[in-house]
C-alpha positions in Angstrom: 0.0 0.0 0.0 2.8 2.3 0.7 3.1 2.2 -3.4 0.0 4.0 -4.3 0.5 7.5 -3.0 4.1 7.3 -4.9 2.9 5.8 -8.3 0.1 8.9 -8.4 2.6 11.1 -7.6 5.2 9.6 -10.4 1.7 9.5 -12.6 0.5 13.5 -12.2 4.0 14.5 -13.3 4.3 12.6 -15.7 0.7 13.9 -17.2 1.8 17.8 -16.2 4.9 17.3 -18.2 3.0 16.0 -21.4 0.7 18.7 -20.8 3.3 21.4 -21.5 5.5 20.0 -24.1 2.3 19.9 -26.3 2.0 23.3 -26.1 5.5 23.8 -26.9 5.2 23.7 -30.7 2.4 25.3 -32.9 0.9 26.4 -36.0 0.3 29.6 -38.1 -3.7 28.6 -38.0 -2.9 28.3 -33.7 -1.3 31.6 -33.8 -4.1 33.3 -35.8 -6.9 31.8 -33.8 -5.4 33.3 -31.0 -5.4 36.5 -32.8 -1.8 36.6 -33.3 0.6 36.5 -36.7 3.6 34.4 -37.6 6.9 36.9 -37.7 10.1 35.6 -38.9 13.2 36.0 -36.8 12.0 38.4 -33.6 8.3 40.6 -33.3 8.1 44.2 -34.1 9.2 46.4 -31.8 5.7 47.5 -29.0 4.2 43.4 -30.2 4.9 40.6 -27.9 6.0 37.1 -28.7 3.0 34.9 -27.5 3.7 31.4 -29.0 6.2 29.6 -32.1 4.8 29.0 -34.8 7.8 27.0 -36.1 12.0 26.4 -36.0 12.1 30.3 -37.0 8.5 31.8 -36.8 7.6 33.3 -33.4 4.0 34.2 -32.7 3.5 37.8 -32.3 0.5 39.9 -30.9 0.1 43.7 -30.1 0.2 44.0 -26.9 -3.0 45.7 -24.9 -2.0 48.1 -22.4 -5.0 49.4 -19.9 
């Protein structure tokens, strides 16, 4: 019994990690349907990077100041 608590434990990192890494990687169609556009190299000056949208495409959307 004293295995349980640690194979949970070993089994919600393990589905955290997987989480993330597929968020690591997307698409020009993700990046636009988060109302974003692909840039190649760095963002515009006063535009935040928000995503990739491959090897050497960054996301980029303005950013909203209040």
């Amino acid at each position: 019994m004293r295995i349980l608590p640690l194979l949970c434990a070993v089994l919600l990192l393990m589905l955290q990690g997987a989480a993330g890494l597929s968020l690591a990687r997307g698409s020009p169609q993700d990046c636009e349907r988060r109302g974003g556009f692909c840039s190649h190299g760095s963002c515009p000056p006063g535009i935040g990077r928000v995503g990739i949208c491959s090897e050497q495409d960054f996301c980029c959307r303005r950013r909203w100041y209040p």
